[in-house]
C-alpha positions as CSV (number, residue, x, y, z in Angstrom):
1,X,-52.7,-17.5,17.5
2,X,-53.1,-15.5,20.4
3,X,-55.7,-12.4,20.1
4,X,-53.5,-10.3,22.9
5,X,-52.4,-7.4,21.6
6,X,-51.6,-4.3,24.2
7,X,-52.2,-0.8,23.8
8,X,-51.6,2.1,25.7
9,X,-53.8,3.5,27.2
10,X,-55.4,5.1,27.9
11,X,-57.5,10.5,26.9
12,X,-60.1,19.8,20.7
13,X,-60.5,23.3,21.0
14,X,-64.2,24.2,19.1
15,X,-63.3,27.1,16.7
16,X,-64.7,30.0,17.5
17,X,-68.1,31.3,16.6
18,X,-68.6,33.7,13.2
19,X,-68.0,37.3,14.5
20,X,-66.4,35.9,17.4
21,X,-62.7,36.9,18.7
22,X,-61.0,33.8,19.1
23,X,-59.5,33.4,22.9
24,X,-56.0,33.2,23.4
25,X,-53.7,30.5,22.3
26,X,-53.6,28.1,25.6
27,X,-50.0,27.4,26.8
28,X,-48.6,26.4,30.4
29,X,-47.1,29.2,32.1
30,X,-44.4,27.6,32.7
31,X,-43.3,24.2,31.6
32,X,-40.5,21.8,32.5
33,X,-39.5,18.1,30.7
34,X,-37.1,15.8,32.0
35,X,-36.6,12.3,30.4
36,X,-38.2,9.7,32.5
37,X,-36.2,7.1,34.2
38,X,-36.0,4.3,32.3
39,X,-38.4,1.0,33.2
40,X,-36.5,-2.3,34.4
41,X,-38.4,-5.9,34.9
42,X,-39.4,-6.0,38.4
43,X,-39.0,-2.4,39.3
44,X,-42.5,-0.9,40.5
45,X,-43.6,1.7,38.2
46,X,-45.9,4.8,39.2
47,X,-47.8,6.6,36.0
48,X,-49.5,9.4,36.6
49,X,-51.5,12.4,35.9
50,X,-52.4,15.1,38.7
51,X,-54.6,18.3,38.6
52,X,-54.6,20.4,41.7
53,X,-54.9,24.5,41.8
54,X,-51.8,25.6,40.0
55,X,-50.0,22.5,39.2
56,X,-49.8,19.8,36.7
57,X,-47.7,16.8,37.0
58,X,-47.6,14.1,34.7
59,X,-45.2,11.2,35.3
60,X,-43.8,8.4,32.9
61,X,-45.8,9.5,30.4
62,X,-44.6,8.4,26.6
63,X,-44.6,10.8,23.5
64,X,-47.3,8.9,21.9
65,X,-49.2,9.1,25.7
66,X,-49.1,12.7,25.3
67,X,-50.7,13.4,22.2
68,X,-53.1,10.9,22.8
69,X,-54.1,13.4,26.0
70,X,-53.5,16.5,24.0
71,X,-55.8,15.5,20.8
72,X,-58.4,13.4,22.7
73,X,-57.8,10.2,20.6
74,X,-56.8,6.7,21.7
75,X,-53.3,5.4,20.9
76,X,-54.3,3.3,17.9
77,X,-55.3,6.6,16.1
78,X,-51.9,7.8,16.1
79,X,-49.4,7.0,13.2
80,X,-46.2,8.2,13.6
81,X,-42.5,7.3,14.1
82,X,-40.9,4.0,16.0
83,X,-40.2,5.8,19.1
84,X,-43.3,7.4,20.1
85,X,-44.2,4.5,22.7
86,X,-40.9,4.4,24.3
87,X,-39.8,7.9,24.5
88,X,-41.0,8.7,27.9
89,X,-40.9,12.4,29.9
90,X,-42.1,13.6,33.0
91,X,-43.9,17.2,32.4
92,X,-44.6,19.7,35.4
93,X,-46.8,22.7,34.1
94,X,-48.1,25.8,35.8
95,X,-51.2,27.0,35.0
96,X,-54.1,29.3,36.2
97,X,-55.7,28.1,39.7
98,X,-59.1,26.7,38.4
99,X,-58.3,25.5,34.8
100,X,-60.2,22.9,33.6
101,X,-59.2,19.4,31.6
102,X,-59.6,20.9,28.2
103,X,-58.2,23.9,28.8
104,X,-55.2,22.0,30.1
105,X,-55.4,19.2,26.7
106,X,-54.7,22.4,24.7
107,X,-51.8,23.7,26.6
108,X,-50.7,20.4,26.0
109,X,-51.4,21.1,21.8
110,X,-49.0,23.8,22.2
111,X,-46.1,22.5,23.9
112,X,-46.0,19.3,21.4
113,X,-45.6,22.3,18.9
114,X,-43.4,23.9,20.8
115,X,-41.0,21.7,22.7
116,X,-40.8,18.8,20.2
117,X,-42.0,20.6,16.9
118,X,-44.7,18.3,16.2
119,X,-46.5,18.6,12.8
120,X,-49.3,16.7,11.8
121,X,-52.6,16.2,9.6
122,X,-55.5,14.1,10.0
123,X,-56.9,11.1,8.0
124,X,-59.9,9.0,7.8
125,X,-59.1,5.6,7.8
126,X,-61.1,2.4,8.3
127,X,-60.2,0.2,11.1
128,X,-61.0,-3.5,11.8
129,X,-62.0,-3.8,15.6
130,X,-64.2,-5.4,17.5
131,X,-67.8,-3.9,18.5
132,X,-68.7,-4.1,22.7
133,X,-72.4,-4.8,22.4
134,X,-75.4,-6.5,24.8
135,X,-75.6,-10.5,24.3
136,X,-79.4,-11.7,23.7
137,X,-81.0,-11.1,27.8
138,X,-79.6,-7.9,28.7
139,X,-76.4,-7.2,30.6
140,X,-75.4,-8.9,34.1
141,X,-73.0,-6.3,35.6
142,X,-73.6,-4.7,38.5
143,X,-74.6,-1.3,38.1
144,X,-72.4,1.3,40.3
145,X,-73.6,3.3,42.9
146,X,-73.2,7.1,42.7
147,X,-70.1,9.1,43.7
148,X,-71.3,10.9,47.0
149,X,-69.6,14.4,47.3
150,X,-67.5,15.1,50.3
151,X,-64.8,12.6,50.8
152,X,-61.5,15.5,50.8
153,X,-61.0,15.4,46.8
154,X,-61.6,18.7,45.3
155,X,-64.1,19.5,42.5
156,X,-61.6,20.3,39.5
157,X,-59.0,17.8,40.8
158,X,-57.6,15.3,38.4
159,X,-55.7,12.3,40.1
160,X,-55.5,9.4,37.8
161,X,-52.6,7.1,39.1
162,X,-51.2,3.9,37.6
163,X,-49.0,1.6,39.7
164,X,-47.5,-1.5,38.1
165,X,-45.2,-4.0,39.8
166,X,-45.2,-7.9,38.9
167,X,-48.1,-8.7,40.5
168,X,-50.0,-6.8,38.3
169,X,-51.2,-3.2,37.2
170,X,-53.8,-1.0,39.0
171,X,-55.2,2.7,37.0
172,X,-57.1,4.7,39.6
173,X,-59.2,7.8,37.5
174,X,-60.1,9.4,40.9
175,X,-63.9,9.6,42.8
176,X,-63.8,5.6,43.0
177,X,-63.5,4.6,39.6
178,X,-60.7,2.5,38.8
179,X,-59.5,-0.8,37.5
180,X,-57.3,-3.8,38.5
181,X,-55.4,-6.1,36.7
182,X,-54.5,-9.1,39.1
183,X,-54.6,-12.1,40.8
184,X,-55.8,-13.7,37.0
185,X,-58.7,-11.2,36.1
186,X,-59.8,-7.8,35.3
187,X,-61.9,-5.8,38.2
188,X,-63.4,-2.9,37.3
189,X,-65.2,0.3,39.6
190,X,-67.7,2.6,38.7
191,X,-66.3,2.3,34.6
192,X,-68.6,3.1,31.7
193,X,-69.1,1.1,29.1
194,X,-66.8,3.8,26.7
195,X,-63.9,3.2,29.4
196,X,-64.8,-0.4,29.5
197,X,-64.0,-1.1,26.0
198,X,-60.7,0.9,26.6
199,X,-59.8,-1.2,29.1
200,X,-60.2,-4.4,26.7
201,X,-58.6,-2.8,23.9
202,X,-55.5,-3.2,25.9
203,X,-55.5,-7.2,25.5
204,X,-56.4,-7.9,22.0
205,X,-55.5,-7.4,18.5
206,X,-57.9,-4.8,17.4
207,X,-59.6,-1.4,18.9
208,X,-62.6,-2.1,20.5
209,X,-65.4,0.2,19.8
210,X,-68.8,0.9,22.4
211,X,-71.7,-0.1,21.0
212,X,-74.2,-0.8,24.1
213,X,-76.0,2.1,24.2
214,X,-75.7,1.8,27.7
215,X,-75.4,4.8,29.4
216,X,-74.8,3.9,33.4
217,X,-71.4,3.0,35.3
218,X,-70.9,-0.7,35.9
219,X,-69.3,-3.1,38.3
220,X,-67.7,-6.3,37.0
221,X,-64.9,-9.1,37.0
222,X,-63.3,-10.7,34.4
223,X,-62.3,-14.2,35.2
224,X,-59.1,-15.4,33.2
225,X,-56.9,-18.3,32.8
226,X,-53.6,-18.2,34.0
227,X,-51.9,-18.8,30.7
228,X,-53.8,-15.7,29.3
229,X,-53.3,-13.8,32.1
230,X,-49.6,-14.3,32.0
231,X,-49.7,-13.5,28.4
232,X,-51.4,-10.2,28.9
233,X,-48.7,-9.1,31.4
234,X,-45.7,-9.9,29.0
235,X,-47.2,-7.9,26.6
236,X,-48.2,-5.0,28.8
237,X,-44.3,-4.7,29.9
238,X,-43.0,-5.1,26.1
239,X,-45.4,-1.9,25.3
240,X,-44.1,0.0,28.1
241,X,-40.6,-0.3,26.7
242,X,-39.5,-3.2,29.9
243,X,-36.4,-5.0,28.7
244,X,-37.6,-8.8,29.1
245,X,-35.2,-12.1,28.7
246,X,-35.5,-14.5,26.5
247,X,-37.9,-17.2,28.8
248,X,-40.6,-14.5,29.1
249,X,-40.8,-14.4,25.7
250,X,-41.2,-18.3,25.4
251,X,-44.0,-18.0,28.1
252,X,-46.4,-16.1,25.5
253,X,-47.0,-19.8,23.2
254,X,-49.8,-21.3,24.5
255,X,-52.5,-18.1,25.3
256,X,-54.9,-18.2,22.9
257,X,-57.1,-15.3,24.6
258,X,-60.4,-17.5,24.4
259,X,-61.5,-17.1,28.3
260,X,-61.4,-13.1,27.8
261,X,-64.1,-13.4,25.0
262,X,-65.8,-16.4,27.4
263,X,-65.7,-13.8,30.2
264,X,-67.8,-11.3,28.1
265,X,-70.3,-14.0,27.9
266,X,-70.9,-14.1,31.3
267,X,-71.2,-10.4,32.0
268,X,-73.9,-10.3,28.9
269,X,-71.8,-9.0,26.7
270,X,-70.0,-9.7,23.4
271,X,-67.0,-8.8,21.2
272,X,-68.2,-8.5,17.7
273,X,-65.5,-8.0,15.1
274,X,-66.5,-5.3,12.6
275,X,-65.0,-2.6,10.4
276,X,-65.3,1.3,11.3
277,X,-63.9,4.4,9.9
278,X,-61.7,6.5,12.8
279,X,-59.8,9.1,12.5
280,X,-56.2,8.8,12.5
281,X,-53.7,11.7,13.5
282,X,-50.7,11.2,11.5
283,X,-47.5,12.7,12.8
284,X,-45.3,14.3,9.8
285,X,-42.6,15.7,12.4
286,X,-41.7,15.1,15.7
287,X,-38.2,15.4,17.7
288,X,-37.1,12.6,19.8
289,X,-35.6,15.5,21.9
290,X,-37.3,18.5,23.2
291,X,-36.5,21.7,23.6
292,X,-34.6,23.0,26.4
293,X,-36.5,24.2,29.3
């Protein structure tokens, strides 16, 4: 059985101190949503989230993208209805010159409220997944070298850019940190090992949770077989919503996963399946169809 499984990738206001005026609910000053164009087999897509001044632009983004961003959690911590992953909108938001991430994350709270009428409550549950920790002799990666300041990208920008086309999928998070998925294996850039085990939760059947302790950003190559590479492609374009025919489909039989976990080995690492409780965001209400803007 193969262990692929792909997920989405992937990104809370503190409450305010005892005698404390609370600061003012954060919303976009202004905020438009179009429906994204849909995604077709073959077609290059271009996924995105940009940060500069007064802007924000995020393109192709699904539902269940969105509250993943606005509530910090990953997309297996979300429970809600069928269409979440495929309902996809492009969202351009003004907003103060300056503002940070997590002021924008909460703008983002707000217009889920307010443009779809989200409502929601959160739950504890316990998760099987698969613990990222250091094999016996220490890890082999290469650690990264430092981002040197100066190369044109400003301070507070956020560019993180996902191209996709049938060669494979590239996520660029900005100041040389990326990773590619090509050419039958996983590169990654400057990653930690928290983004690192986001990255591998994409291909198999459970979250994967960081437990190395290691603290650095790393270098690295996963080396896959073509059959699993394949597999993890087909997978990635079913999750994105791409309308395959039937002999893609067929294509999946015969992965079974095994050189990913054999990979692992070889950077001293290992995939450890455990049990953990995580919260879960569970979506009571939601439209399909926001707002006008």
């Amino acid at each position: 059985m193969s262990r692929f499984h792909w997920v989405i990738p992937a990104c809370i206001a503190p409450l305010a101190a005892f005698g404390q005026t609370a600061p003012p609910r954060a919303e976009f000053e202004v905020a438009s949503i179009r429906p994204a164009p849909p995604l077709t087999a073959g077609t290059r897509a271009e996924i995105g989230l940009h940060i500069d001044g007064a802007q924000v632009r995020c393109n192709h983004f699904s539902l269940k993208d969105y509250i993943g961003m606005a509530y910090r959690v990953k997309e297996y911590q979300i429970s809600g209805p069928d269409f979440l992953p495929s309902a996809r909108f492009d969202i351009m938001g003004k907003v103060p010159a300056g503002t940070s991430m997590e002021r924008v994350t909460e703008m983002l709270q707000s217009l889920l409220t307010d443009r779809f009428q989200m409502k929601m409550h959160r739950e504890t549950r316990d998760f099987p997944v698969y613990g990222l920790t250091v094999a016996k002799g220490g890890p082999k990666m290469k650690e990264s070298a430092p981002y040197e300041e100066g190369d044109g990208e400003a301070k507070n920008a956020v560019n993180v850019a996902v191209t996709g086309s049938r060669a494979g999928t590239t996520v660029n998070m900005g100041r040389g940190s990326y990773f590619a998925f090509s050419n039958d294996q996983i590169e990654g850039k400057k990653l930690t090992m928290v983004q690192m085990a986001d990255v591998l939760a994409r291909f198999v059947d459970r979250p994967i949770v960081d437990m190395t302790n290691l603290k650095g950003a790393y270098d690295f190559t996963i080396k896959l077989t073509p059959e699993d590479f394949r597999a993890m492609m087909i997978r990635s374009a079913i999750t994105a919503g791409v309308q395959l025919p039937a002999e893609a489909m067929r294509l999946l039989e015969g992965a079974s996963g095994d050189s990913l976990f054999t990979a692992m080995q070889a950077l001293g690492l290992k995939l450890e399946p455990r049990k953990a409780p995580l919260e879960t965001l569970v979506i009571d209400h939601i439209e399909k169809t926001p707002t006008e803007n």
